[in-house]
Each structure stands twice: as C-alpha cells, then as structure tokens.
C-alpha positions in Angstrom: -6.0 -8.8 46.5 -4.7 -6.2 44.1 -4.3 -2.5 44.9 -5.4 0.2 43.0 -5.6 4.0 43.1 -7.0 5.6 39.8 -9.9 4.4 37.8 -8.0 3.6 34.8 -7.7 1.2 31.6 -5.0 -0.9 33.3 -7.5 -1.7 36.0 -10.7 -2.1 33.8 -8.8 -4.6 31.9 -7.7 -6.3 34.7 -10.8 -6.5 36.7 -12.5 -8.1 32.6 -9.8 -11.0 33.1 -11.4 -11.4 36.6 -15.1 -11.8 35.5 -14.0 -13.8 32.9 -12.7 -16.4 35.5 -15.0 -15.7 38.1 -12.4 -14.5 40.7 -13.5 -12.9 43.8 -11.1 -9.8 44.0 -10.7 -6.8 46.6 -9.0 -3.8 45.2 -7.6 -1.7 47.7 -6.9 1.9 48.0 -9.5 2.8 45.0 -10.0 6.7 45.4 -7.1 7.4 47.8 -4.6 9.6 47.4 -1.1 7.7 46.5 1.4 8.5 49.4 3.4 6.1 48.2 6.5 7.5 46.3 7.0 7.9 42.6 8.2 4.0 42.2 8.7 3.9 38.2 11.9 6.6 39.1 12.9 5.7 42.6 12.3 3.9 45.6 8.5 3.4 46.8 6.2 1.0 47.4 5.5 1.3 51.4 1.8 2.4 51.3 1.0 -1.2 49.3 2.8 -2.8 52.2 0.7 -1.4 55.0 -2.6 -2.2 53.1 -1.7 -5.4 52.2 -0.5 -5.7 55.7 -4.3 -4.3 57.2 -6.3 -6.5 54.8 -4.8 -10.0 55.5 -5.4 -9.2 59.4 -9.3 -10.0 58.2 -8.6 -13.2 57.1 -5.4 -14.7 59.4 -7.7 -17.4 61.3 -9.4 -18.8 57.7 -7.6 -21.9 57.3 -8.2 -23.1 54.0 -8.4 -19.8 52.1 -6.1 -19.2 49.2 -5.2 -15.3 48.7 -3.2 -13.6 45.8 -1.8 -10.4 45.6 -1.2 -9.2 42.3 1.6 -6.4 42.3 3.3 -3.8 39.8 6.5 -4.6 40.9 7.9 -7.0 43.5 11.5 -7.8 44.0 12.1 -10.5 46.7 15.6 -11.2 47.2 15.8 -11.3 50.9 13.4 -14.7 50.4 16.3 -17.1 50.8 16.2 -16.1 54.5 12.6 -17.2 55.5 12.5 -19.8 52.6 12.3 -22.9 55.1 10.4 -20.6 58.1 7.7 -19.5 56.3 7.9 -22.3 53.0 8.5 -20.0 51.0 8.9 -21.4 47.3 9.9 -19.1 43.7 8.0 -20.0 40.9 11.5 -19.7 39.5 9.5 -22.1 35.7 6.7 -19.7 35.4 3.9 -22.4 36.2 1.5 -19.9 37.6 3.5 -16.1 37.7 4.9 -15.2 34.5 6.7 -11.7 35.3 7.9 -9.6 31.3 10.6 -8.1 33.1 14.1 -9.6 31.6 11.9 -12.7 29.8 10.1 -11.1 27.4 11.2 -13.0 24.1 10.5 -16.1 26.3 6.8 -15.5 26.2 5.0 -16.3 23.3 1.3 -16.7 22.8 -0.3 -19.7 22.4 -3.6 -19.9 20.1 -6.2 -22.2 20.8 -9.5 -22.9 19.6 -11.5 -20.9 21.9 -8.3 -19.1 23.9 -5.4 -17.5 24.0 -2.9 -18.7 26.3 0.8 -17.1 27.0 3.4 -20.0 26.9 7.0 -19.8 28.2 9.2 -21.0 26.0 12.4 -21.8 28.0 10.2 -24.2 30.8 7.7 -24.9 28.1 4.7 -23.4 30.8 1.6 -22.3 30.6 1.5 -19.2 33.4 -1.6 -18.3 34.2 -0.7 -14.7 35.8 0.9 -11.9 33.6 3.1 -9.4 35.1 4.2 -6.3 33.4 6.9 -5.2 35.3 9.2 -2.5 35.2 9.3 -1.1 31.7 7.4 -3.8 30.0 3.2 -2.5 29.7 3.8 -1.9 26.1 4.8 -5.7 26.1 1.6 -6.4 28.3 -0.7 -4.3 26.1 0.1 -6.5 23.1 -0.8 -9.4 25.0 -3.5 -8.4 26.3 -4.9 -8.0 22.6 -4.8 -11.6 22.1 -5.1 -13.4 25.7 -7.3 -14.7 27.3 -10.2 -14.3 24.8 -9.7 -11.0 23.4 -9.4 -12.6 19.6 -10.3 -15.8 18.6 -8.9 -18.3 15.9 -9.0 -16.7 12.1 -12.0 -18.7 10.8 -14.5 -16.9 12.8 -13.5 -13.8 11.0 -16.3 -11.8 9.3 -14.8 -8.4 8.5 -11.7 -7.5 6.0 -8.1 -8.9 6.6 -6.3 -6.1 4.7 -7.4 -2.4 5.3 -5.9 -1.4 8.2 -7.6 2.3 10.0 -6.7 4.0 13.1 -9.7 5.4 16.2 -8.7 7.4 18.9 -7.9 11.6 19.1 -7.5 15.3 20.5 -7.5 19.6 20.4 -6.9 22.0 23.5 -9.6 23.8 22.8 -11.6 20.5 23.5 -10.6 20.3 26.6 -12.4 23.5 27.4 -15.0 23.5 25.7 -17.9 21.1 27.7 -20.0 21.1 24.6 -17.2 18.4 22.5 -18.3 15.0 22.7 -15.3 14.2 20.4 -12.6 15.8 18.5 -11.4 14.5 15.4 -8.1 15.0 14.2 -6.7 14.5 10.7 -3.7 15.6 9.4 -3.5 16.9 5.8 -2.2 13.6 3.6 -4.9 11.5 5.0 -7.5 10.5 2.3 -10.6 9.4 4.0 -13.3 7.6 1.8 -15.7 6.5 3.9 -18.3 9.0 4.7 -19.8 6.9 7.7 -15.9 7.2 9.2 -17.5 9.0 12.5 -20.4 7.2 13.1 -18.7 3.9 13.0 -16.1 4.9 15.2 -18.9 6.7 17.8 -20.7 3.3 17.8 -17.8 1.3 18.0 -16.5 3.1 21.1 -13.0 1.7 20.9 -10.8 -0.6 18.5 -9.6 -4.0 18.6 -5.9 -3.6 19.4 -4.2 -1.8 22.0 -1.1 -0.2 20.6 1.7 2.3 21.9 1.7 4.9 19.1 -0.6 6.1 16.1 -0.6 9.3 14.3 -2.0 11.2 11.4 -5.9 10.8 12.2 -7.7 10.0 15.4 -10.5 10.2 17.4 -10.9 10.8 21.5 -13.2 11.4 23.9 -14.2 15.4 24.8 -14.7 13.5 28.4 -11.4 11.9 28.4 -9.5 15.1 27.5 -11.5 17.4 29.8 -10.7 14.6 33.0 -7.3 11.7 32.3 -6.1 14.1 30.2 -6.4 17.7 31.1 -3.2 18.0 33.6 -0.5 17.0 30.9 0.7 18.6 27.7 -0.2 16.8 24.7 1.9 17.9 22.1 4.5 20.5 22.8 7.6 19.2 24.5 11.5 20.4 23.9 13.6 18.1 21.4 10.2 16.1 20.5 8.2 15.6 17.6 4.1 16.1 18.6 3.1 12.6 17.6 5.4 11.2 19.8 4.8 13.7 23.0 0.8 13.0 22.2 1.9 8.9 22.4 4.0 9.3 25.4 1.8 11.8 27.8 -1.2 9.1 26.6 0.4 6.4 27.6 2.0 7.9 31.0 -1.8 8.5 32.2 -3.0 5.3 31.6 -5.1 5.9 28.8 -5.1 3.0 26.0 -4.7 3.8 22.4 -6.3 1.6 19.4 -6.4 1.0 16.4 -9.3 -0.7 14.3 -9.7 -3.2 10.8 -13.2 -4.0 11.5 -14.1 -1.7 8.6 -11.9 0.9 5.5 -12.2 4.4 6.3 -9.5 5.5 3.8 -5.8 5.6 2.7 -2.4 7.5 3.7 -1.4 9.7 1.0 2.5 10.6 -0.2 2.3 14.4 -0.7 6.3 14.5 -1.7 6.0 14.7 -5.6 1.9 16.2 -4.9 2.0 18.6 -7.6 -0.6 21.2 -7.1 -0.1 23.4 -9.9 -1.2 20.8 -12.2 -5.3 20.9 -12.6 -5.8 17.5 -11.7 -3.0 16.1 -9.9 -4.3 12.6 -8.9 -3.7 12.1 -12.5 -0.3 12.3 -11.6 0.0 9.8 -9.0 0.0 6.3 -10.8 3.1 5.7 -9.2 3.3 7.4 -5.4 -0.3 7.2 -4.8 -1.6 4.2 -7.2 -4.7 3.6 -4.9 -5.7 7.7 -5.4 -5.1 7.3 -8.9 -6.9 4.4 -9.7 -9.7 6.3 -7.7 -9.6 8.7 -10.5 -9.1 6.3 -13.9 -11.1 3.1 -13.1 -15.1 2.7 -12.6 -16.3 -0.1 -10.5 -17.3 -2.3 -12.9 -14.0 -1.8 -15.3 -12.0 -2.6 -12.0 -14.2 -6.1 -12.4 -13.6 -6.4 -15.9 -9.7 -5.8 -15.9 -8.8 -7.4 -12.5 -11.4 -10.6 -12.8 -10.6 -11.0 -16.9 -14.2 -10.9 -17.8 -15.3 -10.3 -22.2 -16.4 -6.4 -22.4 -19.3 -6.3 -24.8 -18.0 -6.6 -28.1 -19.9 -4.4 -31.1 -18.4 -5.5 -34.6 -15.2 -7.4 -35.0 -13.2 -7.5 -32.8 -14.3 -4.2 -31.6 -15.0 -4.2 -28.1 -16.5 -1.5 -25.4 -15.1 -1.1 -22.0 -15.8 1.8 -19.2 -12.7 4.0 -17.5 -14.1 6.3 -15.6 -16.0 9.8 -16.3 -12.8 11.0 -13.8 -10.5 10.5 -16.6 -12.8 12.7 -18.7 -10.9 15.9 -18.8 -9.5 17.8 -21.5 -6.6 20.7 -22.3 -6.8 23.5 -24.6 -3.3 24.9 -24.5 -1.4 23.1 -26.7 -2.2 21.0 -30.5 -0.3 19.4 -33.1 0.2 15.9 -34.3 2.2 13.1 -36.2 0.1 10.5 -37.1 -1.0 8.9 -40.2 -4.5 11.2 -40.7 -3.1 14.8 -38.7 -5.5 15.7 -36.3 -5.9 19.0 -34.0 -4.5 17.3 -30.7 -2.7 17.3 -27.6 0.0 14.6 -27.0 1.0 13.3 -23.7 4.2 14.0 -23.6 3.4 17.7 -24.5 2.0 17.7 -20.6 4.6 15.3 -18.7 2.2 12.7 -19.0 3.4 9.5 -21.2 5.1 7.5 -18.3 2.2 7.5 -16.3 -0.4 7.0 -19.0 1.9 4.0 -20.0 1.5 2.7 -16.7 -2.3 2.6 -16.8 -2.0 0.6 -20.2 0.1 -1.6 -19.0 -1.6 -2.3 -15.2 -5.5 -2.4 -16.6 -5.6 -2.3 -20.6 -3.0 -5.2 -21.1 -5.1 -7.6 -19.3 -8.5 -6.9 -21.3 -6.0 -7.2 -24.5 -5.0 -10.8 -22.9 -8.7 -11.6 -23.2 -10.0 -10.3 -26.0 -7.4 -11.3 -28.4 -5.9 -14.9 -27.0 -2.2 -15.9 -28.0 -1.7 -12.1 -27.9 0.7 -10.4 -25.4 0.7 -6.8 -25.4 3.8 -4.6 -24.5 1.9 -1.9 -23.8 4.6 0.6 -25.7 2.9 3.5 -27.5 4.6 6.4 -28.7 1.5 8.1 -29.8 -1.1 9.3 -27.1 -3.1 12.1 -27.4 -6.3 14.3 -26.8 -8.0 14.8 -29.9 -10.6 17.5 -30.7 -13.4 17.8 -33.3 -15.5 20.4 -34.4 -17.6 21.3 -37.2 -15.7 24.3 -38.1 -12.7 23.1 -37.7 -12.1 19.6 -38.0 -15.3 17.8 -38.4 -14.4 14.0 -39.4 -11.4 11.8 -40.2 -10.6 10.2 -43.5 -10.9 6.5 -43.6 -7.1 5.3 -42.6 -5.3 2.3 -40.9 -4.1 2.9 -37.5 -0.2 2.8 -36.9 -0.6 0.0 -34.1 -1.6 -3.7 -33.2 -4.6 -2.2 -31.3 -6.1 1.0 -30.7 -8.1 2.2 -27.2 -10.2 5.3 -27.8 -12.1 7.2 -24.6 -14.9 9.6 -24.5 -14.1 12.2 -22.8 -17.2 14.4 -22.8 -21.4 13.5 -23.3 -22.8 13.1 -26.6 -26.1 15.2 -27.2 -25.3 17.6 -25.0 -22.0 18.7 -25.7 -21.8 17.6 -29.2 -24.1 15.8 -31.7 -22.3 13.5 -34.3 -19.6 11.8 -34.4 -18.6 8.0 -34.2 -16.3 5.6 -36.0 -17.3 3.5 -39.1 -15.5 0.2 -39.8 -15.4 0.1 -43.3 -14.4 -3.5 -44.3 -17.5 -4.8 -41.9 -20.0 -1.9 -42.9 -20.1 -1.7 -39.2 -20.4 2.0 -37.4 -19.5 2.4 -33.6 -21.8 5.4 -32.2 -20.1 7.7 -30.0 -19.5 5.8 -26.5 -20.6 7.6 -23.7 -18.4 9.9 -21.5 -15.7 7.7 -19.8 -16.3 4.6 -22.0 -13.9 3.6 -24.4 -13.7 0.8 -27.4 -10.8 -1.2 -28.3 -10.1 -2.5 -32.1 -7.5 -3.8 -34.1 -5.1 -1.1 -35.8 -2.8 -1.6 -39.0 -3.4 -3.9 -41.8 -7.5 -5.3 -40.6 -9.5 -2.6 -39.4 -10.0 0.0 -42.0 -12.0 3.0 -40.5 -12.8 6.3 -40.8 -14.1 9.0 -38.0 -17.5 10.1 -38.6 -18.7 14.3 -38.4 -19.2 16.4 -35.8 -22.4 18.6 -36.3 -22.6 20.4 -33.6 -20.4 21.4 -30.5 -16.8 19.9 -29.8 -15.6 16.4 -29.2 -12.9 15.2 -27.2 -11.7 11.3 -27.5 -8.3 10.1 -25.6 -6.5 7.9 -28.0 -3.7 5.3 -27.8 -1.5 3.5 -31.0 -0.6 1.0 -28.5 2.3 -1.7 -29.7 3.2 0.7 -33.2 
C-alpha cells in the first residue's frame, strides 16, 4: 500500500521500482485533495492513518497475505507497548527497511553486474526498501540514479566519460504562452558548440542523473511550467540568488532536475579577463579559456598531428609543413617596426600584449612537433622575436638571403595566395630547394642559424602577411 496525492516524479519513480519487481501496489488517495496538514513543518499525518485504516478492512480475513505500507515519514516510539501483543518487531539492522534519516553516511551503494544494491555499512545489510525521510530526498535522488538498475557496470558504456552537459529549463512568459513546447535558457558565458544541442535534448526527453541544482543553461517543458509549475515563483525571492530560488521552488514541487553526458553540447566560459575591446579576443584566452582558444588556433587535423606526435609532410631538409588554423589568420595594420637580422615592415607581439600567450601556444602544440621532427632535440620554446610581417610590391617585395637568429623557425600564412597576393615563397639556398607560399593557416617549420640559408622570394601583386617565430634565439 502506499498513498499518494499528486501525480508527480517521486511517485512515477516509485511505481518504475514496482514494475521492475513485479509488485502488486494500491496507491491511495491519487487525485484527492490533501487534508492532511503541512507535515514537512508541523504535525500531520492523520488523513494517511484513516486510509490506511479503510483499506486493510478489505483484506482482515486473508490469512496468508503479506501487506506493506510504504510511508514518508513514520515515527513509532509508542511500539515498546504492543511489541509482545501485536509481535511487533523493529528492523532496528536494516534487513529489509533502510530509513536515510540520521544514517545516511551508513548507506553506500553496492555495484553489481547487472544491479545496483544499497548496502548498510554498520550491519553489513542489504535493505531492500529505501526511505527518504525527513530532509533526506536529495540523498534519495542520488540513489535513485544508481539503484536498482538505473546504471549499469562501466564496460557497457558507449558514449563519452568526460564532457559533462546540463538538460532541463524556464521563462514566465512561457508559462503563458500555450504555443511553447519548450523554453531554452542560456546564460551569456555558456559556449554551445553543438548545433544539434535542442534536438538531442527534445529526443532525449530527460537526462541520466537526477540532481538538486544546475544553472547557466537548461531546458523545460512549456507543459510543465504552464501546470507543476505555474503557482510558485521561479526566480525572484528576498535575500536569494535566482539560480538557487529556481532549484529550490523546483525541487519543493516535486519536479526532478537532470543533467546529461550522453553527448558534448559545449563549454562554460570565464568572462572575468573577456576583453571585448580587443578584435578578436579568443585570441586572448590561452590561459582562462584554453578550450575557446584552441577552438581558434588549432585545425582538426594539426590537433592529430601535435597531440598523437605524427611526421607533418616534410618538403626539403628538414623543412616541414604543418596546418594551424585559417582562425589564426588575422592581421594588424596599426603599428610596424622591427629588430631582426634582415628589417622587415612588421608588427611584434609584444607591441599588442600578445607574447605570453603566443608563447603558450609554442610551447603547448609547436614543442611537441619540434620533439618529432628533430629527435634528441628539446625545445624551450623561448622567443623574443614574434611578429606579423607584411609584403608588398611597392613596398617591401622580398627578403635578402640571411640566417635566422634561432634553433628553428615556424612561419604561418595568414592570408590566400592568388587571390590576395601572387608571389612570394621561401627559397633554401644551400639545397636549391624553394617552399611555395603555404596556404592560409598552414605553416612550415625549418632550421634557423648556422644550416638553413634562405632568402624570401617577391611579391608581385597584392600584400602578404606571414606570422613568424625565432623560437630558442
């Protein structure tokens, strides 16, 4: 027996336990109106009693018919005096009743192959009745993700172990409005990447683990909003921020919040050093934001190259091509100037606040390609000279044949040749051996000082950009 006045998730989880064990169960009091008191804050209770009281009368002549009554909340201290009338007996070791009230780092869950079982530690039982009680259904909720079968043992995983993403959401004027199937809420330093975020979530209906809080992006119901949800205020509340008033009037209704890893729908951004004012600012955000930056610097297949150590195609000695990213394919016209060994017209890093970050990405995806291509050889990724440099045929058209004033040299395209120039290239003197303009976001890495003589070929028509690092001087 087990009593029940609202349709809500606390009872459609606990009627899925029953299937699941093929109970026969008789709710009572579905669709009435509770008369009986506001137990959670005071005294209550006596409505249960009398239905409880009305059903058994059915059943008092069968003889060998077993009945439970799962409760909220049942305190029986008067029990000691109709213990030996009635045989009365506790279940003091948890053997079958397992109440989370005052024992709750006493149960533990226990994983088996094709269950999950709660085990009390201090009688080493197995209970197979779980009480939330009092003010422990956020205790309940967490076991409930797990037991009975709710998640099963690790190796029958299919889908990701790391991202973590968030479903469930809200808006008032989605509770009014009968035409909202859903509202989606995101706040503003959420980055989603996934662009099939609402369809999976639509389809998946709800996540996998029922949690107390969640925040910055969310999906709910129009339905629920417009019915659970409509009496209570979901976000404004005196001396409360609106996350947690949104968490707490959810949870007070009965309405189960989750969360979902099944698939990545994106990243939480740190907006506190978010520099606006900047024309790209991801570029900026190798150290708050490294996943957004990387978004911005790497292309797939370089990712595979620098993370998995693979050889980049190598086009004379010890020359070697890579790809970055056509996102890091941006140029400056405010400032110029230069210190090298051949001037050029340029732009240096540190003229834009740039070096430390730019040191970072040599030193987290340049170093390792270094590793590979030249063995024995472990960069420090230090470079005092980094800079944008420009060509033009009226300007500056070539460069002289020199030695660079580094162990190795990395030089990116950072516009298209043929369409925005024609020209241009690098030719390796010592091996007669000319690399042609790499395409936009490309770069080639070679030797500097001492082997690799080289010269930068002319521009004939438009202007060329190339990023350049003297890395190790």
């Amino acid at each position: 027996l087990f009593y029940n006045t609202v349709l809500n998730d606390g009872y459609l989880r606990f009627m899925r336990t029953i299937r699941q064990f093929n109970y026969t169960v008789q709710v009572l009091g579905l669709g009435e109106e509770w008369k009986g008191g506001d137990v959670a804050r005071t005294v209550g209770g006596g409505q249960k009693v009398r239905w409880l009281k009305k059903e058994l009368e059915k059943h008092k002549d069968k003889q060998n018919t077993v009945i439970m009554f799962v409760d909220r909340a049942t305190k029986m201290s008067f029990i000691s005096l109709f213990q030996r009338k009635f045989n009365i007996t506790l279940d003091h070791k948890s053997h079958i009743f397992q109440n989370l009230n005052g024992a709750i780092e006493e149960v533990v869950l226990k994983f088996e192959k094709s269950r999950v079982r709660a085990r009390n530690v201090a009688y080493d039982t197995l209970p197979v009745v779980i009480h939330g009680n009092g003010p422990t259904k956020l205790q309940l909720n967490y076991l409930g993700n797990y037991a009975p079968s709710a998640w099963t043992v690790l190796n029958e995983l299919t889908f990701p172990m790391i991202p973590l993403t968030v479903c469930l959401c809200f808006r008032e004027a989605c509770k009014k409005d009968v035409s909202c199937d859903y509202f989606f809420s995101i706040d503003a330093d959420v980055a989603l990447t996934n662009p099939d975020v609402l369809r999976i979530l639509i389809e998946e209906n709800k996540g996998l683990w029922n949690v107390p809080y969640i925040t910055q992006v969310y999906l709910i119901r129009g339905e629920t909003l417009r019915s659970r949800l409509a009496p209570v205020s979901l976000y404004q509340q005196e001396g409360m921020d609106p996350d947690m008033i949104f968490c707490k009037s959810v949870r007070e209704q009965g309405v189960f919040m989750f969360v979902s890893n099944r698939d990545e729908f994106g990243r939480l951004i740190s907006s506190t050093n978010y520099n606006i004012s900047r024309l790209h600012p991801d570029m900026w955000q190798i150290f708050d934001n490294p996943v957004v930056r990387d978004s911005h610097v790497k292309h797939t297949s370089a990712e595979t190259r620098m993370r998995a150590q693979t050889n980049p195609v190598c086009v004379c000695v010890s020359v070697c091509v890579l790809c970055v990213s056509e996102r890091v394919s941006e140029h400056d016209e405010r400032l110029s100037g230069g210190y090298e060994n051949v001037p050029t017209v340029d732009i240096h890093m540190n003229q834009i606040q740039y070096e430390k970050e730019w040191l970072k990405f040599l030193k987290d995806y340049i170093v390792p390609v270094t590793e590979k291509l030249y063995p024995g050889y472990y960069p420090k990724a230090q470079a005092v000279m980094n800079f944008v440099v420009r060509y033009r045929p009226d300007e500056q058209p070539s460069l002289r044949p020199h030695h660079d004033s580094s162990t190795f040299t990395i030089n990116i395209a950072l516009n298209r040749k043929n369409i925005d120039y024609e020209g241009g290239g690098c030719r390796f003197l010592r091996y007669d051996c000319t690399v042609e303009s790499p395409r936009k976001g490309w770069s080639f890495m070679h030797p500097g000082r001492l082997t690799h003589y080289h010269e930068g070929l002319p521009v004939t028509r438009g202007t060329r950009y190339i990023m350049v690092s003297f890395v190790d001087p």
